[in-house]
C-alpha positions as CSV (number, residue, x, y, z in Angstrom):
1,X,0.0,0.0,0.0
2,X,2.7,2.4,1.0
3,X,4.4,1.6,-2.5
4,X,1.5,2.2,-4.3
5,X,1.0,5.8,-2.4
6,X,4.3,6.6,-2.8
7,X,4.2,5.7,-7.0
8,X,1.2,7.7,-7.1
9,X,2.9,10.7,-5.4
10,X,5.8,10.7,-7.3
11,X,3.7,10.4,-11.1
12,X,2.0,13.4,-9.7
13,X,5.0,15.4,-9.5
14,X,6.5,13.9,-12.6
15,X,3.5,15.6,-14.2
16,X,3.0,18.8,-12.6
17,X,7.1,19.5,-13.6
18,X,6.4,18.5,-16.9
19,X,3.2,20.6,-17.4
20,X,5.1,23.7,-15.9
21,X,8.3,23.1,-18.7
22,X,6.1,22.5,-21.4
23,X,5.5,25.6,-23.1
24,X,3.3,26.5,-25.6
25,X,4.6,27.7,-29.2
26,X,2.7,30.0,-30.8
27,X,1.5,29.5,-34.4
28,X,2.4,32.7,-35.3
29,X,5.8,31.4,-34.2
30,X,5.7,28.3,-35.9
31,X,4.7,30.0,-39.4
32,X,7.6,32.0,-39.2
33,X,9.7,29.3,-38.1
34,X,8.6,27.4,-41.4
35,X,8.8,30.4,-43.7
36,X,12.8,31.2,-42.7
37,X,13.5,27.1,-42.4
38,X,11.9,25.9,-45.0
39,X,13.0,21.7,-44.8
40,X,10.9,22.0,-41.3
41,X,14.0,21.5,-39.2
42,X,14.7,24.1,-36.4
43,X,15.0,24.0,-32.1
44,X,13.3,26.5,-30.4
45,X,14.5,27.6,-27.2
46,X,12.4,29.3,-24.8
47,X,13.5,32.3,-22.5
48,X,13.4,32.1,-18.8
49,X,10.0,33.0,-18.4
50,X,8.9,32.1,-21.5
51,X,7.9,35.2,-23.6
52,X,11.0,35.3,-26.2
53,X,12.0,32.3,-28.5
54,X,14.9,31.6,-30.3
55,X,14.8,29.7,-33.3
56,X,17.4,28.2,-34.5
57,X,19.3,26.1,-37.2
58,X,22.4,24.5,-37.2
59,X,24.3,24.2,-40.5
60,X,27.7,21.9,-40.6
61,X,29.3,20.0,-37.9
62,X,29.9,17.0,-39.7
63,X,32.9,15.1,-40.8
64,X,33.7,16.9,-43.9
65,X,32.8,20.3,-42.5
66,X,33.3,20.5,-38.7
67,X,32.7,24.3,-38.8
68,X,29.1,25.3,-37.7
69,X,26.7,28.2,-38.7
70,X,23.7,28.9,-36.9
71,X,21.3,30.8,-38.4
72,X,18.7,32.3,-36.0
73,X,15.9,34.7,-34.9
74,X,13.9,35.8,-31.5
75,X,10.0,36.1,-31.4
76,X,8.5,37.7,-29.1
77,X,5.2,36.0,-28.0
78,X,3.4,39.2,-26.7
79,X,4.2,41.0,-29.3
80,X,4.0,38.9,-31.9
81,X,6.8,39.6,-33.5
82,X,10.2,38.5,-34.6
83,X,12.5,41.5,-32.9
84,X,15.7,40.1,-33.8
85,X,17.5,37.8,-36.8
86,X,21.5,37.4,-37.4
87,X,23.8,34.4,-38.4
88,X,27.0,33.3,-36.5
89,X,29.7,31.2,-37.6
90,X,31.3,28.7,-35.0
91,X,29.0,29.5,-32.2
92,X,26.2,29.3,-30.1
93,X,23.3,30.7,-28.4
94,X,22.1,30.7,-24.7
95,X,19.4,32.5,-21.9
96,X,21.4,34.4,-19.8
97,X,18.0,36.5,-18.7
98,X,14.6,37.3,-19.9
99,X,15.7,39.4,-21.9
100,X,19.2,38.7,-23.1
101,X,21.2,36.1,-24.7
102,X,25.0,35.0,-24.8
103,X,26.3,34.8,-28.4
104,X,29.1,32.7,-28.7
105,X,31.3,32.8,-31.9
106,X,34.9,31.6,-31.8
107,X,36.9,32.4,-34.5
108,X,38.5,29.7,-36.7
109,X,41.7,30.8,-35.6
110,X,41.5,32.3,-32.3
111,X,44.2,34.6,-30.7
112,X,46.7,33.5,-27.9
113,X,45.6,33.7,-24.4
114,X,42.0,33.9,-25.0
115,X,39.0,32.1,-23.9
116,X,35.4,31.7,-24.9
117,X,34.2,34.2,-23.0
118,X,36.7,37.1,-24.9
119,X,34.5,36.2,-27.9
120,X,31.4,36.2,-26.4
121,X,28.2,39.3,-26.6
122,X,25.7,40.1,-25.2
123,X,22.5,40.9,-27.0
124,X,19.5,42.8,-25.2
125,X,16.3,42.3,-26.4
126,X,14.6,45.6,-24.7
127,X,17.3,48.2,-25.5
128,X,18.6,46.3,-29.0
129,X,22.3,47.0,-28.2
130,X,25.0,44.7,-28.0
131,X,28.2,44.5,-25.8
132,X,31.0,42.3,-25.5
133,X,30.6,39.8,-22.3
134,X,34.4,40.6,-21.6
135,X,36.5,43.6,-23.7
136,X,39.3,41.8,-25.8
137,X,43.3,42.3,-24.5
138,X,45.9,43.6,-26.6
């Protein structure tokens, strides 16, 4: 009996986590989505909170050409809108708030004494600047 409580309890949970990381994509989204990517292959990755999504596509990464490009845009669910769209070579994309995003892009050949984070921006949504996440050395 306790088993069968405690299986119960825990299914319950499973559930309620689930239904709070499952967020809905809007079809506005998703049209967009199909119009820029037009095979139907993209990820979309939601913000924090869940108003801005980025959609994105990976090119590359394979044997005969390791180097990746992503090619991506935000939409903004209350707006309705897509408020930003660029391309990147070599990097990546992640949430660092609601409303901005890391954009990693290593160069191909990168200088001495550098890390990831001396080629890193950051991109804010509400004001539409960028800034670098750490100002390069000489």
């Amino acid at each position: 009996m306790r088993f069968l409580v405690l299986t119960l309890l825990f299914l319950s949970c499973s559930l309620f986590a689930f239904a709070q990381n499952n967020k809905k994509i809007p079809k506005e989204y998703t049209k967009l989505a199909k119009e820029k990517f037009t095979d139907g292959i993209f990820e979309s990755v939601f913000s924090p909170k869940g108003r801005y999504i980025v959609c994105q596509k990976i090119h590359g990464g394979t044997v005969e050409r390791p180097e990746t490009t992503v090619h991506y845009f935000v939409y903004d669910s209350k707006t309705k809108k897509k408020v930003y769209e660029s391309t990147i070579a070599n990097g990546s994309l992640k949430w660092i708030s609601e409303e901005e995003i890391e954009i990693q892009n290593i160069p191909g050949n990168p200088r001495a004494f550098t890390g990831a984070d001396d080629y890193a921006s950051i991109y804010n949504l509400k004001t539409q600047a960028m800034r670098k996440k750490v100002p390069m050395k000489d």
